[in-house]
C-alpha positions in Angstrom: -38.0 44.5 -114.7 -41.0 43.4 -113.2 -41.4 42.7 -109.2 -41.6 39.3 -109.8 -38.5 38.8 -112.2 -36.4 41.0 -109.7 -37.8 37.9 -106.4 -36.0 35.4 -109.1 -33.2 35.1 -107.5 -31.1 36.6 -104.6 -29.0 39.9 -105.3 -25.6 40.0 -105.4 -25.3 42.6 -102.9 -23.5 40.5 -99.9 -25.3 42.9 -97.1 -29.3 41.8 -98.4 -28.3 38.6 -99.2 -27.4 37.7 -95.2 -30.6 38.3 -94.0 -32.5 37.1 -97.4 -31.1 33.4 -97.2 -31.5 33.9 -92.9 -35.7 34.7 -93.5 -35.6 32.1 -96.8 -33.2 29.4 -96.4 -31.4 30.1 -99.2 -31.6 31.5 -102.8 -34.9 30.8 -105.0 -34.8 27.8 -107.2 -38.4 26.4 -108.0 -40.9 28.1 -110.3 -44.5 28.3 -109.7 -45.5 25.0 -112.0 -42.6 23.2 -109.8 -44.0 24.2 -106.7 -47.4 22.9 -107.1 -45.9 19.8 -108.7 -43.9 18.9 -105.7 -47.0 19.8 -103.1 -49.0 17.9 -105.4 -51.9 20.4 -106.3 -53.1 22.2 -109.2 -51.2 25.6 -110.1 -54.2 27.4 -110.3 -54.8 26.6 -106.4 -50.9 27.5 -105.6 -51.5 30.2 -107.9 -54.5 31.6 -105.3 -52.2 30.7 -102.4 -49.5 33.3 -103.7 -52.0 36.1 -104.3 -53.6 35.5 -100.9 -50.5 35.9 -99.2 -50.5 39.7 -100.7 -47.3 38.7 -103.8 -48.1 39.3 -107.7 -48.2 36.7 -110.2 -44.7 35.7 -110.9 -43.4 35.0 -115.1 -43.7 31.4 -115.9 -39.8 31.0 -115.6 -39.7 32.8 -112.2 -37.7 30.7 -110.2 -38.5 32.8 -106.8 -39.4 30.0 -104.8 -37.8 28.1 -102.3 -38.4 24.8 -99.9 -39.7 26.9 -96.9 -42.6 28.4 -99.8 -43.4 24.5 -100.5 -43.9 23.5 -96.9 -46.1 26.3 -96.3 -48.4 26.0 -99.5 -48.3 22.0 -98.7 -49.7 22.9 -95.3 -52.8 25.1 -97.1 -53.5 22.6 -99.7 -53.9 19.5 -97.0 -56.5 21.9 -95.1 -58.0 22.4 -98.8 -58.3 18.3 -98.9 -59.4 17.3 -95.8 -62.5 20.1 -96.5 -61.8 21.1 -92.7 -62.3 24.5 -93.6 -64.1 26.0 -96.6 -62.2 27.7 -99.7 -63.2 31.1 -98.5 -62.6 30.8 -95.1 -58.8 29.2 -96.3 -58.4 32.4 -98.6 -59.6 34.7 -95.5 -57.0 33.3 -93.3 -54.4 33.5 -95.8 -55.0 36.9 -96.0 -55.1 38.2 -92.2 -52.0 37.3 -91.7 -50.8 38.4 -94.7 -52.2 41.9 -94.4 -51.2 41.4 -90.6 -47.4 41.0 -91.3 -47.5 42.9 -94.3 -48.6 45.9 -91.9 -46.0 44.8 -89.0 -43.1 44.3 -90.9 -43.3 47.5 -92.0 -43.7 49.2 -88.9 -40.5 47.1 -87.3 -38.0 48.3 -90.2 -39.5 51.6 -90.1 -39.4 52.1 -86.4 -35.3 50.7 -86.7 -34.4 53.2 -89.5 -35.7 55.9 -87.3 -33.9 54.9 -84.7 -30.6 54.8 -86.7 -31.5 57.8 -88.0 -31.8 59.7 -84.7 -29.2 57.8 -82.6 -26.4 58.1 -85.5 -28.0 61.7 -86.7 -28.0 59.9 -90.4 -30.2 61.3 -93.2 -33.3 58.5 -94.3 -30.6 56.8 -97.0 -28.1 56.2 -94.6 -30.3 55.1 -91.7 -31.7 52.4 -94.1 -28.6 51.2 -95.1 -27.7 50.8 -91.9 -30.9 48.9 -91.0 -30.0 46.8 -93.9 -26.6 46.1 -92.7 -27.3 45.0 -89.2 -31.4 43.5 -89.4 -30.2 39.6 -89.3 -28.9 40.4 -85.6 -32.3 40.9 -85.2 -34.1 38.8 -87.2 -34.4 35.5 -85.1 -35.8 37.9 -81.6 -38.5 39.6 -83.9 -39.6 36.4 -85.0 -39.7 34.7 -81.6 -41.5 37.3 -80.0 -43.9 37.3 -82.9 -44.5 34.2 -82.1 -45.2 34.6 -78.3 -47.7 37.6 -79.3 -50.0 35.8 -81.3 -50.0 33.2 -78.1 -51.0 35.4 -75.7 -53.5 37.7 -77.8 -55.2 34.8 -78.9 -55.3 33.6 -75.5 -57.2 37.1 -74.7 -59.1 36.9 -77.1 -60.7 33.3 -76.0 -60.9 33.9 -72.5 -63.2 37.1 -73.4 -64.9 35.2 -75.9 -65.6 32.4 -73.6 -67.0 35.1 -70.6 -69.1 37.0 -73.5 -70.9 33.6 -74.8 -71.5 32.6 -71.5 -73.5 35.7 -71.0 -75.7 35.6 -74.5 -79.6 35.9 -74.1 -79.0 37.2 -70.1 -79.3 40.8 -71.9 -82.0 40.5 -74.1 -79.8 40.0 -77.1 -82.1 39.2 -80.0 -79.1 37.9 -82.0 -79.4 40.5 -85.0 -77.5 41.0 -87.9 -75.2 42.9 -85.4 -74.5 40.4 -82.9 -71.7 42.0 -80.4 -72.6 44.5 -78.3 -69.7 47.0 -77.5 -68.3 50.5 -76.8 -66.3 52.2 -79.6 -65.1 55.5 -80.1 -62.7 57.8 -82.3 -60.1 59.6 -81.2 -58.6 62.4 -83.9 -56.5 66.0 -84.1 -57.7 69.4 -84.9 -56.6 71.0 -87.2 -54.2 68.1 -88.4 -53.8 68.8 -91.9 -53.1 72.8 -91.8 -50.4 71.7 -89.3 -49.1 69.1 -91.2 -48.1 71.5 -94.5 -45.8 73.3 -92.3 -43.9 71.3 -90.6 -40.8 68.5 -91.7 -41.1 64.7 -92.7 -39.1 64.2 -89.4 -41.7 66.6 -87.4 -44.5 65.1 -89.0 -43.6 61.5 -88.2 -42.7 62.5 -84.5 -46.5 64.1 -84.2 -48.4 60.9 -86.1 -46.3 58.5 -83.4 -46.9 60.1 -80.3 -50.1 61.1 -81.3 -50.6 57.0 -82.0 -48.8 55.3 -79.8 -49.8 57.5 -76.6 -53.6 56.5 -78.0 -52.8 53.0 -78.0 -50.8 52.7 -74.6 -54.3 54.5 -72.6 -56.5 52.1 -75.0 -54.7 49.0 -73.5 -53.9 50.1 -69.7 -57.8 50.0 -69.5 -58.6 46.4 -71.3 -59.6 48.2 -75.1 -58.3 47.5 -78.5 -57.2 49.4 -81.3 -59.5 48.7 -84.5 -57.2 50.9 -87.1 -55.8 54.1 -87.4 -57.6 56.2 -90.8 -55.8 58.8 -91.1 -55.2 61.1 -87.8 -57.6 59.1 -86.1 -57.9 56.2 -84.3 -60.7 54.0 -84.0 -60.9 52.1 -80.9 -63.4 49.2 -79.3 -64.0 47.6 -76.1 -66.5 45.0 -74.2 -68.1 47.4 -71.9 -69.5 51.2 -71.2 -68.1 51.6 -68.1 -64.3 51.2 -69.0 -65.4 52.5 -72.2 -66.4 56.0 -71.0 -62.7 56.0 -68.9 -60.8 55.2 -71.9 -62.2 58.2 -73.7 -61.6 60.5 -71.0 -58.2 59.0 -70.2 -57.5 59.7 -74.2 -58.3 63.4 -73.9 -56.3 64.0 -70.9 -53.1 61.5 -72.0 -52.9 63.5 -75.3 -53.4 67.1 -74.0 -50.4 66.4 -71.8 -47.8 65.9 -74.8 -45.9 68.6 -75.2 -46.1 70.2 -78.6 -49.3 67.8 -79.4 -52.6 69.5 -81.3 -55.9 69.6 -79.6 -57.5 66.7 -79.6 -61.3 65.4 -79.8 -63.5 62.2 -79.0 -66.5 60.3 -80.2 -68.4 57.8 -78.0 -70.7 55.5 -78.6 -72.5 52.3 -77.1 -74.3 49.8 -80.2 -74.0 46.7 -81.9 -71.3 45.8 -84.2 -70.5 42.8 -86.6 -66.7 41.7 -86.6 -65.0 40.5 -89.9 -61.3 40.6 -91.2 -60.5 42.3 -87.5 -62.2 44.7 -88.3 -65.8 46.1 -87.2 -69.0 47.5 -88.9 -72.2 48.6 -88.5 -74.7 51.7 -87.8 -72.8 52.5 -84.1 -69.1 52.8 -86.3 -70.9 55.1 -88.8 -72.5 56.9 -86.0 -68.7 56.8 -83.7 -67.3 58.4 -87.5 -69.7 61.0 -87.8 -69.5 62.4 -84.5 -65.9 63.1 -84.1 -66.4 65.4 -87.1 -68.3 68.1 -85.2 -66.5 67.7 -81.6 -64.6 71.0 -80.3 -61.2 70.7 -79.5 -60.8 69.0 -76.2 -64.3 67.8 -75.6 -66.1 64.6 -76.4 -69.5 64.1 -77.7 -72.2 61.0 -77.7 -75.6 60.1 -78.8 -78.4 60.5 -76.6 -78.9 56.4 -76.0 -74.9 56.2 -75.0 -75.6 59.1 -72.5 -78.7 57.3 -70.7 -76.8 54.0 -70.6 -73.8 56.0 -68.7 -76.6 57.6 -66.7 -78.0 54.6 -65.6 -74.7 52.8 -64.9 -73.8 52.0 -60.7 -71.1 54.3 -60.9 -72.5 57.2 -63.2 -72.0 59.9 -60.6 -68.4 59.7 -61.7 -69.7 61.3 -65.1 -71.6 64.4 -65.7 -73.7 63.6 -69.6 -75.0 67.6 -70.7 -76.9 68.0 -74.1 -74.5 69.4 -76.6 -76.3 70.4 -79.7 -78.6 68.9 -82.5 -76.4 68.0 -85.6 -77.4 66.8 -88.9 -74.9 64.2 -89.3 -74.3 62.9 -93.3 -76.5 60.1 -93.6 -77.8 60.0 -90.5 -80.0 62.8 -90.3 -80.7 64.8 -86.9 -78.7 63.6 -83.8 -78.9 64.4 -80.8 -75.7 65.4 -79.6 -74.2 64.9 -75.7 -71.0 66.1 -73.7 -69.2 63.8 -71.7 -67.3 64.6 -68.9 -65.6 62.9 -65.9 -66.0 64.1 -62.7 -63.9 61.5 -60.5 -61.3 58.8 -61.2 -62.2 54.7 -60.7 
């Protein structure tokens, strides 16, 4: 039975369908065709809105769809009309936040089976169940303080917009192709994957999530943001050198002192980056990327134009910059490689 024949209808099992008709309002009843009919828009478009939202193509006679899905699409389609915001910009919306609470979701129910598993010492089947069985007391407090997140990040995010605009051209900045100037750096374990073929699921999962969350915790106490985790590493940004050059040396020392953790090494690096789907790109990621791959344990490394930009910074006797070695990075030819190390605290 296909994904989209099994969304048809709610299941009979009285424990799913609580928190099912709780997130839906109530059991599916309107195929595709009748939900574009009642919004008033072609299926194709309703069609598009489904797949942006991360959801296959339901059968013809999929009746998977309820009022709450025809209020939402209505809202879309009326943006589509009043020509407020292009088609591709629509579809790209659509999409971060589908990928956005695709990706949180997950992470909530996963983080409450573990907790079920360890507080109730169940095995993973059990802990789920659980979950299952008691989510919709919780379903009303994720979604409020979903809610008050996206408030105040995007309230962040416009006061630093606002303070970085108000400084374009001050700096010199030509306006390239890469238009934001930042700090970025990686973050990753040693000898990760030998480690990770002997130990348990449970083991593992405790490792990744310290390991991740102790990363992201020293990233925000100093002002930074997490770009994505790939793998064991992190990739991490932030507006300035300065703060950026603490947050790598905070990351070395936060991580060393977990008990049980693997040794640990940083990239850092100071270019221009271009911003899309929260995400960010450019020669200075590539450069962050390739770096990380040839750190020792414990240190962190950083081209030669990050290490003059720390040495020329008021505070640079708080950092001591030492030439590392010349690497021939994939792509990238010969670097020069630098050391960073901190001498005293801010």
């Amino acid at each position: 039975m296909s994904h989209a024949r099994q969304s048809a209808r709610l299941p009979e099992n009285a424990t799913i369908r609580r928190p099912l008709t709780h997130l839906l309002g109530g059991a599916g009843h309107l195929t595709l065709t009748d939900m574009a009919t009642r919004v008033g828009c072609s299926e194709e478009f309703a069609a598009s809105f489904w797949l942006a939202m991360g959801f296959p193509h339901p059968a013809p006679d999929a009746t998977c769809f309820t009022d709450a899905d025809v209020d939402a699409l209505k809202v879309w389609w009326g943006l589509a009309q009043s020509e407020q915001i292009s088609p591709l910009t629509l579809a790209s919306l659509l999409r971060a936040q589908s990928h956005t609470t695709d990706r949180l979701v997950l992470w909530q129910v996963e983080a409450l089976v573990d907790e079920n598993a360890r507080r109730f010492d169940l095995d993973d089947t059990s802990a789920r169940l659980l979950t299952l069985a008691k989510i919709d007391d919780l379903l009303d407090t994720l979604q409020g303080q979903v809610l008050y997140a996206w408030r105040r990040q995007m309230a962040n995010l416009l006061v630093n917009t606002n303070a970085e605009v108000a400084w374009r051209g001050r700096d010199g900045d030509a306006g390239d192709a890469y238009p934001l100037t930042r700090t970025m750096g990686f973050v990753d374990m040693v000898a990760y994957t030998r480690r990770a073929a002997v130990l348990s699921s449970r083991q593992l999962a405790d490792l990744v999530q310290r390991f991740e969350l102790t990363a992201r915790d020293v990233i925000s106490a100093r002002g930074g943001r997490v770009v994505k985790t790939i793998g064991d590493a992190i990739l991490w940004i932030v507006h300035d050198l300065d703060t950026g050059a603490d947050i790598v040396c905070d990351l070395i020392e936060a991580l060393e002192a977990e008990p049980d953790m693997l040794a640990v090494r940083a990239s850092l690096v100071c270019g221009r980056v271009v911003s899309r789907s929260g995400d960010i790109f450019g020669p200075s990621v590539n450069l962050a990327s390739r770096l990380v791959d040839i750190v020792p344990g414990g240190q962190i490394f950083m081209d030669a134009a990050t290490a003059r930009a720390i040495a020329a910074m008021e505070d640079a006797h708080r950092f001591t910059c030492t030439q590392a070695r010349l690497a021939d990075l994939k792509g990238m030819g010969e670097v020069e490689a630098w050391r960073l190390e901190r001498t005293s605290r801010r």
